[in-house]
C-alpha positions as a Python dict, from the first residue, in 0.01 Angstrom:
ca = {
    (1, 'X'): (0, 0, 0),
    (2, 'X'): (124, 294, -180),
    (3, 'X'): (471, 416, -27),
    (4, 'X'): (625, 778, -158),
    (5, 'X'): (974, 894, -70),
    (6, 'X'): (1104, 1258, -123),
    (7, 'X'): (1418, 1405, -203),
    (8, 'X'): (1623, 1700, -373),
    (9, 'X'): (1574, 1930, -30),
    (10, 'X'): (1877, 2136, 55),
    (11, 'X'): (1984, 2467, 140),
    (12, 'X'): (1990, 2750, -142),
    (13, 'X'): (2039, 3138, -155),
    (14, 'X'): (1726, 3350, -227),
    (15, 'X'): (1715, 3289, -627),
    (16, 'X'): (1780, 2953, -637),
    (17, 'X'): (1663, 2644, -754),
    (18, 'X'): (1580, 2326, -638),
    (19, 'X'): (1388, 2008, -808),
    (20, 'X'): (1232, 1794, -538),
    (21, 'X'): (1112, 1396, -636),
    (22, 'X'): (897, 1171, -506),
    (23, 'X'): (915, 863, -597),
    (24, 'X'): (624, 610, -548),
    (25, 'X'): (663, 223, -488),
    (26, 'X'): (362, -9, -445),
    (27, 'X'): (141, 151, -682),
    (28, 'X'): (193, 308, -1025),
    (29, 'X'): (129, 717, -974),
    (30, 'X'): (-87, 680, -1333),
    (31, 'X'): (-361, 615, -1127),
    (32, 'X'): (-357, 848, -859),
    (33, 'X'): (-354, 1219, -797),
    (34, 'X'): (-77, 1365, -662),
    (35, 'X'): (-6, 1669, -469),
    (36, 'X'): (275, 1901, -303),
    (37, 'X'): (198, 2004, 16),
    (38, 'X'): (478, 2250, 285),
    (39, 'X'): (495, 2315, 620),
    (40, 'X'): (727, 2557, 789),
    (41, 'X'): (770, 2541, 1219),
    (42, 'X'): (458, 2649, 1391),
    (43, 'X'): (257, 2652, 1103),
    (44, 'X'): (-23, 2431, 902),
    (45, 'X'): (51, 2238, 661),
    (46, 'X'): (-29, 2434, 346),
    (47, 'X'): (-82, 2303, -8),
    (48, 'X'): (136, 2385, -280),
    (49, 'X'): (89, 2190, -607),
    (50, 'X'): (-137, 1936, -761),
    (51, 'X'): (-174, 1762, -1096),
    (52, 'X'): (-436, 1474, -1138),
    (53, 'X'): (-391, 1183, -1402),
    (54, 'X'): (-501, 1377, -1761),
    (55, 'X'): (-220, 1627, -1647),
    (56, 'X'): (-479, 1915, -1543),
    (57, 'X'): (-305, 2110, -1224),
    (58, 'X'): (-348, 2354, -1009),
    (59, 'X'): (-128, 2577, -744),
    (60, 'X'): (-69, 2811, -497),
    (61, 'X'): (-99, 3157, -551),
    (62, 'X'): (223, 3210, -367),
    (63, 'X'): (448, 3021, -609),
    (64, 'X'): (253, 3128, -960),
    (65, 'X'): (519, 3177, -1215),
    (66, 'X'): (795, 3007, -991),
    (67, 'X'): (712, 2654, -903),
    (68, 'X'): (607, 2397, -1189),
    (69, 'X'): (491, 1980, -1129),
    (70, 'X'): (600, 1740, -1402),
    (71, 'X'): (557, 1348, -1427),
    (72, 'X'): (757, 1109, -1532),
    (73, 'X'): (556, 785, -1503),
    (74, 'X'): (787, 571, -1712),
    (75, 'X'): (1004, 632, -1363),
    (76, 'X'): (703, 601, -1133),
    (77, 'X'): (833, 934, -1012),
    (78, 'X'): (650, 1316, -987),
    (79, 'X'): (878, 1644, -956),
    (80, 'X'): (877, 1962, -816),
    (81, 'X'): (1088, 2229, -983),
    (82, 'X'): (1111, 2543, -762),
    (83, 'X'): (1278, 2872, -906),
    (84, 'X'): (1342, 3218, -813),
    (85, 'X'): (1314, 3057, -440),
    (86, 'X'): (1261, 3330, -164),
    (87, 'X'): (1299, 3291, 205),
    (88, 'X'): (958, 3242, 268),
    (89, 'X'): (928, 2908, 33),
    (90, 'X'): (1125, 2758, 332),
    (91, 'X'): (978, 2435, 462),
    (92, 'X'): (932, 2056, 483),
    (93, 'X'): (795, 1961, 157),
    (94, 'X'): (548, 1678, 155),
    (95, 'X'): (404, 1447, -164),
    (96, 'X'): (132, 1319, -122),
    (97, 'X'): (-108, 1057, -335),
    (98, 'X'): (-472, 1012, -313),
    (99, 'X'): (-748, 884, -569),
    (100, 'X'): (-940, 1223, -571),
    (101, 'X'): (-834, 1554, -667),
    (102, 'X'): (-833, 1862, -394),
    (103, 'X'): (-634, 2122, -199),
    (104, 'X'): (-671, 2019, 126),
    (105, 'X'): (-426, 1774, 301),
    (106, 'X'): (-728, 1568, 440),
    (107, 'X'): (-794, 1438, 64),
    (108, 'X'): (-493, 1253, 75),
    (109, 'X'): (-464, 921, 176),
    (110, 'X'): (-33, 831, 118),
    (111, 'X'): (193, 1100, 240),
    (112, 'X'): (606, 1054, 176),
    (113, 'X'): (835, 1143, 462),
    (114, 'X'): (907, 1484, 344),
    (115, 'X'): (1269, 1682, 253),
    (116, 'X'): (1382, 2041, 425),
    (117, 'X'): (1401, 2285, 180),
    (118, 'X'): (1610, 2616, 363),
    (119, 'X'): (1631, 2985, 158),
    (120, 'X'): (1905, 3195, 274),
    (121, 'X'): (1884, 3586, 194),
}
């Protein structure tokens, strides 16, 4: 029912920034918890961000201090805002919406179509 769409990827030098959106359809993100998930070639898919309805939020240690989550229901529509970007933060980056909060991709029910995010040194 509930369809998410992400964009903002690109390619950046190490230091950069980047906002990525999703933007939900279907469903009004109010009521759901929503997540950031990554995956890089060859690897898992590994969680990154998630904030539930109240606002509470939690993240990676890997992009502490560097990567913040807003909301801007009004617009149906969640951000990512990635600074100080390092080679390693490159990745597809995945929403994803489900009606529980957790860290693990399983929890997750609606998944967007994700956006390549490249970091040059």
């Amino acid at each position: 029912q509930l369809q998410l769409v992400e964009s903002g990827g690109g390619s950046v030098q190490a230091g950069g920034s980047l906002r990525l959106s999703c933007a939900a359809s279907g469903g009004a993100f109010r009521n759901y918890v929503v997540s950031w998930f990554r995956q890089a070639p060859g690897k898992e898919r590994e969680f990154v961000y998630v904030v539930n309805r109240s606002g509470g939020e939690t993240y990676a240690d890997s992009v502490k201090g560097r990567f913040t989550i807003s909301r801007d229901y009004a617009k149906n529509t969640v951000y990512l805002q990635m600074n100080s970007l390092k080679p390693g933060d490159t990745a597809v980056y995945y929403c994803a919406a489900g009606w529980t909060w957790g860290t693990n991709a399983n929890a997750y029910n609606y998944w967007g179509q994700g956006t390549q995010v490249t970091v040059s040194s």
